[in-house]
C-alpha positions as CSV (number, residue, x, y, z in Angstrom):
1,X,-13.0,8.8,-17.3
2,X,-11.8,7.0,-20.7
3,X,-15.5,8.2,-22.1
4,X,-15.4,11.6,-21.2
5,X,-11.8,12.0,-22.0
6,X,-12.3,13.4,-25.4
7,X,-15.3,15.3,-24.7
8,X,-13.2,17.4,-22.3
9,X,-10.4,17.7,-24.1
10,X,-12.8,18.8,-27.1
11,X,-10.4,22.2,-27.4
12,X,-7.2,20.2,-28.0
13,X,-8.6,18.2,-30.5
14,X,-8.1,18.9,-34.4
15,X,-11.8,18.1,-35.2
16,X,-13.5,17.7,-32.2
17,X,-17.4,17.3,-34.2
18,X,-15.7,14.2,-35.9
19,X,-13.2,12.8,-33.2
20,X,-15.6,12.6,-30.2
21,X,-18.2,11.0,-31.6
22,X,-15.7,8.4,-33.3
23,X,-14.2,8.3,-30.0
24,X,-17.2,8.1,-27.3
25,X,-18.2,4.7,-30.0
26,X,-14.9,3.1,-30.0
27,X,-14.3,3.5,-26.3
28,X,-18.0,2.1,-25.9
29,X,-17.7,-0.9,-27.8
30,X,-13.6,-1.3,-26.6
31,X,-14.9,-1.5,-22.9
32,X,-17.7,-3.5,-23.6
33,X,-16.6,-6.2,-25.5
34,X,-13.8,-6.6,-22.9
35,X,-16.7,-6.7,-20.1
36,X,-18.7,-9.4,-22.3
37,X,-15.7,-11.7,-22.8
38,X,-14.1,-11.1,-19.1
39,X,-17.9,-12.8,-17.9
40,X,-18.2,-14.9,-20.7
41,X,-14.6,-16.2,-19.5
42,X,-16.0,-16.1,-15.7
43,X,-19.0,-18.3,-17.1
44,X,-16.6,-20.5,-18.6
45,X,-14.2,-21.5,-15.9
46,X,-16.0,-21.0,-12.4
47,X,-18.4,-23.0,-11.1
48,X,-22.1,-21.8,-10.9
49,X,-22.1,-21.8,-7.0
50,X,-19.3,-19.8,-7.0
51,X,-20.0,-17.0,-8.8
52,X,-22.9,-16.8,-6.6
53,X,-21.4,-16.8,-3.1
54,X,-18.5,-15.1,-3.7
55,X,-19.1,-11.3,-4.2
56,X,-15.1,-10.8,-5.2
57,X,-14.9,-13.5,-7.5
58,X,-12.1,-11.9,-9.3
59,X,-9.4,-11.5,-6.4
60,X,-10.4,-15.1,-5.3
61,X,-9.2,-16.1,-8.8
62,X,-5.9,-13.9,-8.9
63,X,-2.4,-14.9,-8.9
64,X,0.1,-14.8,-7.4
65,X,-2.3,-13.3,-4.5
66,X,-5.6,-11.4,-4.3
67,X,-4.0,-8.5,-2.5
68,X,-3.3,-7.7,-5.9
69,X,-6.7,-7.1,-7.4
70,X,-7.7,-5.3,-4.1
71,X,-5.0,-2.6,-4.4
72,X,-6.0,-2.3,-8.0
73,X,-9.4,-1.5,-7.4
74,X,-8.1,1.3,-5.3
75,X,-5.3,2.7,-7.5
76,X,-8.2,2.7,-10.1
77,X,-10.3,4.6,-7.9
78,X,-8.2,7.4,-7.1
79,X,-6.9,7.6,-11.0
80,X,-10.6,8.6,-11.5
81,X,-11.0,10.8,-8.9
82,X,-7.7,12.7,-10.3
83,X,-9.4,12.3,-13.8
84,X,-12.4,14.5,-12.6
85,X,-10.5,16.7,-11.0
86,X,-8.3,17.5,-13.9
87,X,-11.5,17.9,-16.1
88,X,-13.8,19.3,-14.1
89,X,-12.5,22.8,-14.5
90,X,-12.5,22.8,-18.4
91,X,-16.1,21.2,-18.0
92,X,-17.3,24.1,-16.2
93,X,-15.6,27.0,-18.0
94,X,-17.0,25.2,-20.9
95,X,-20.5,25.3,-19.3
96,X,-20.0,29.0,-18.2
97,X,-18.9,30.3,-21.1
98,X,-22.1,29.0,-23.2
99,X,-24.2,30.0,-20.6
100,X,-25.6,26.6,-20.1
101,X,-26.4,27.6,-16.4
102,X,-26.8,30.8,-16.0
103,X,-25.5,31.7,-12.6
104,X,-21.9,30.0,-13.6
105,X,-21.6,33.7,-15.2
106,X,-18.6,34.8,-12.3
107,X,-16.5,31.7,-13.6
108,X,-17.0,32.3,-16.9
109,X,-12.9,32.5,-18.4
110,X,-11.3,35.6,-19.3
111,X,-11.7,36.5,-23.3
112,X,-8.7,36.7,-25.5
113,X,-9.3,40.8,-25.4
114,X,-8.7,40.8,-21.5
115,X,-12.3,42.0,-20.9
C-alpha cells in the first residue's frame, strides 16, 4: 500500500505530476534499502544452516517471544487489505471517469453540474 498511496490519493495532492513520481522513488529506495540491510544483518548474525532450514527465520530470532512477529505478520496483513479497500473506490472512479475500460461507464462519478 505505501507505493500506491500517493498514486491514489493523486486528487488530494498539491502537484500530484511532481509528488508521485518523487514519492513512488523514495518509497522504492526507503523500502529497499531497509530489505538489503535487514538480510545483510540476517547474513551477518545467523548461521548458514540456519537460514536454510528455518523458513521463519525472523520469529525464531524475536524477543521477548516469536508470537510477536506472527501476530505482526497478520495485523500487517489485514492493514493492507483495509488499504485496498479504502483505495480501490478512487482507483476505479478514476479508471471510469477516463474511460480506461470502457464498460466501467455506470460507475463513472457524478459531474460537478449534477448531470
Amino acid at each position: 500500500t505505501g507505493i500506491l498511496s500517493g498514486m491514489s490519493r493523486a486528487t488530494h495532492l498539491a502537484r500530484p505530476e511532481r509528488s508521485i513520481p518523487r514519492g513512488m522513488f523514495m518509497a522504492i529506495v526507503t523500502s529497499s534499502s531497509i530489505y538489503l540491510m535487514v538480510c545483510w544483518l540476517f547474513g551477518l548474525c545467523i548461521s548458514n544452516r540456519t537460514l536454510k532450514v528455518d523458513k521463519f527465520v525472523t520469529a525464531s530470532v524475536s524477543y521477548p517471544h516469536e508470537l510477536i512477529v506472527r501476530v505482526g505478520v497478520v495485523v500487517s496483513c489485514l492493514g493492507l487489505i483495509l488499504g485496498c479497500m479504502s483505495t480501490a473506490p478512487n482507483l476505479i472512479a478514476s479508471m471510469s471517469s477516463d474511460e480506461v475500460i470502457p464498460f466501467l461507464g455506470f460507475l463513472k462519478p457524478p459531474s460537478a453540474d449534477g448531470s
